[in-house]
C-alpha positions in Angstrom: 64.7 97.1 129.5 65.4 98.7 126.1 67.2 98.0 123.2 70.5 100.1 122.8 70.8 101.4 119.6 74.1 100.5 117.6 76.1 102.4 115.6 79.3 101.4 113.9 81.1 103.3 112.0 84.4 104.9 111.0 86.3 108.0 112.8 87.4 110.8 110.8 87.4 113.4 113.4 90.3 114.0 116.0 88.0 115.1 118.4 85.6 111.9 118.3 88.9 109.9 118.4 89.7 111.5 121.7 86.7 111.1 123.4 87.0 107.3 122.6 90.0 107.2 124.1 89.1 109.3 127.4 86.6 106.6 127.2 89.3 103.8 127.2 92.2 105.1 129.0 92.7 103.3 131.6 93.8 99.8 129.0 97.0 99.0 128.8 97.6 99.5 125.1 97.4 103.6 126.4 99.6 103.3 129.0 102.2 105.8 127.6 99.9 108.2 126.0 98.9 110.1 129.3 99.5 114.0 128.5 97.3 115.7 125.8 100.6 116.4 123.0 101.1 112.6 122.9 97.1 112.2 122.9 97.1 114.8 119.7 100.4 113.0 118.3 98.4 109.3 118.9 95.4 110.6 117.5 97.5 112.5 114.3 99.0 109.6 113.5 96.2 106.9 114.0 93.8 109.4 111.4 96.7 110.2 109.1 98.3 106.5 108.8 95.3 104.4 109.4 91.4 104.2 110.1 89.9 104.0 113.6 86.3 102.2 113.6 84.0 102.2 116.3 81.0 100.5 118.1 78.7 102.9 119.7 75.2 101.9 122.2 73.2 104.8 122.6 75.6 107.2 121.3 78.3 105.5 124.1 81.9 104.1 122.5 81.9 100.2 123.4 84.9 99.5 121.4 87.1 100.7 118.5 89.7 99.2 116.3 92.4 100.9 114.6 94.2 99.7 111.8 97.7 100.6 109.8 96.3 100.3 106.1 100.2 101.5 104.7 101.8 98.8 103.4 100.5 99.1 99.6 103.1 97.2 98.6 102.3 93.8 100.7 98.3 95.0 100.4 98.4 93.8 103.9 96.8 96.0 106.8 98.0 95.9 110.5 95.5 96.1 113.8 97.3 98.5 116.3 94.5 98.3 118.6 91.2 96.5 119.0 89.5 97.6 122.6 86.6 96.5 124.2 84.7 97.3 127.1 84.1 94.9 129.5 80.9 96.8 130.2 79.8 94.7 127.4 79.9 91.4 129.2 78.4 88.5 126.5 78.1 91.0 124.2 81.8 91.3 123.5 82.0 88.5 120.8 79.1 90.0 118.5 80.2 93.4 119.1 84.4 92.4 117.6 82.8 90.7 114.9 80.5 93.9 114.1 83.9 96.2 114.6 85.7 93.8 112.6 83.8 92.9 109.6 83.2 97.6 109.0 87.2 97.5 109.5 87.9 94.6 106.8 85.6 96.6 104.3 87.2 100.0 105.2 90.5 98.1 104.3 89.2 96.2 101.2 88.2 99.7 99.8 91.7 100.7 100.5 93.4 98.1 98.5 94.0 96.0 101.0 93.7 92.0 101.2 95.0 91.2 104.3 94.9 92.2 107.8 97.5 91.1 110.2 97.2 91.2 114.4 99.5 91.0 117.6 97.9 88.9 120.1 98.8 88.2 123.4 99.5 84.5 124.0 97.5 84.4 127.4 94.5 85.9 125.9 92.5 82.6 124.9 89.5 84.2 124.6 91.0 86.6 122.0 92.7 84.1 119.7 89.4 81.8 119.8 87.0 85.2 118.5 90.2 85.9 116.1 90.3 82.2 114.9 86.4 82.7 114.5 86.7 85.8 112.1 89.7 83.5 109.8 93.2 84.7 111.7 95.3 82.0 110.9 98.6 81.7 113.0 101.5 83.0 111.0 104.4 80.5 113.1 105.8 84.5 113.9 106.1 85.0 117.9 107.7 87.1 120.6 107.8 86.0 124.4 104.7 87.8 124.9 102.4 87.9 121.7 101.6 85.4 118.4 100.5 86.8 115.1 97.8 86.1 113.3 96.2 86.9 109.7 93.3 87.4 107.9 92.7 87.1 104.1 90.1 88.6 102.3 89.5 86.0 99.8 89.0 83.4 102.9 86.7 85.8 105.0 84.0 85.7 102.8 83.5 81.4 103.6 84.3 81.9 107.0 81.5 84.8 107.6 79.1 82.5 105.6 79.0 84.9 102.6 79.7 84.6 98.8 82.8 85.9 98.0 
């Protein structure tokens, strides 16, 4: 059996950005954006507002995360979405920190010093890879989610690199 080749990178294109999420349509973070104008309206607003970066094996979109880089003021960035397939299997925890790690140097060329996620409380798995790439809790909470972030000046220690 063969290696896949990887590929991360980020999205500029709307149509690339659409294919990833044909790709990933059935998650529940797209549940509402099921006819092509709120497709083109996602899509606008995800490329005009933010960056999308994604994972690909073999030319194949494993997982993408899309982050808000607009609050200048704050310097702080906010993940709308982080998706990955569950084709991946044991391969999901190297392939978030791969995503993760292009998307926090996307964001640090932006300006940005922070990023700042919405995770579900029932998702163990996901806090424990978060907690792994330096989310810290904030004490902030709804019923359903926790939030969590990152710092740039701590991710460098965390990821075993000089800052």
């Amino acid at each position: 059996m063969s290696k896949a080749q990887v590929d991360v990178h980020e999205i500029t294109s709307k149509e690339e950005f659409k294919v990833i999420l044909e790709k990933f349509k059935d998650y529940e973070f797209l549940h509402d954006v099921t006819d092509d104008d709120k497709i083109n309206a996602y899509v606008e607003k995800q490329l005009t507002y933010g960056h999308v970066i994604a994972e690909y094996h073999d030319d194949d979109p494993v997982g993408f995360i899309s982050f808000y880089d607009n609050d200048k003021e704050n310097k702080t960035g906010y993940i709308s979405v982080f998706a990955l397939s569950d084709e991946l299997g044991f391969m999901k925890g190297k392939t978030m920190v791969r995503i993760a790690l292009e998307s926090f140097k996307v964001a640090k060329d932006c300006g940005l010093e922070k990023i700042r996620i919405e995770v579900d409380k029932e998702n163990k798995v996901a806090r424990k890879l978060y907690e792994h790439l330096g989310f810290k809790y904030t004490g902030e909470e709804t019923d359903h989610s926790l939030f969590m972030l990152v710092g740039f000046d701590s991710l460098a220690s965390v990821m075993g690199k000089k800052k």
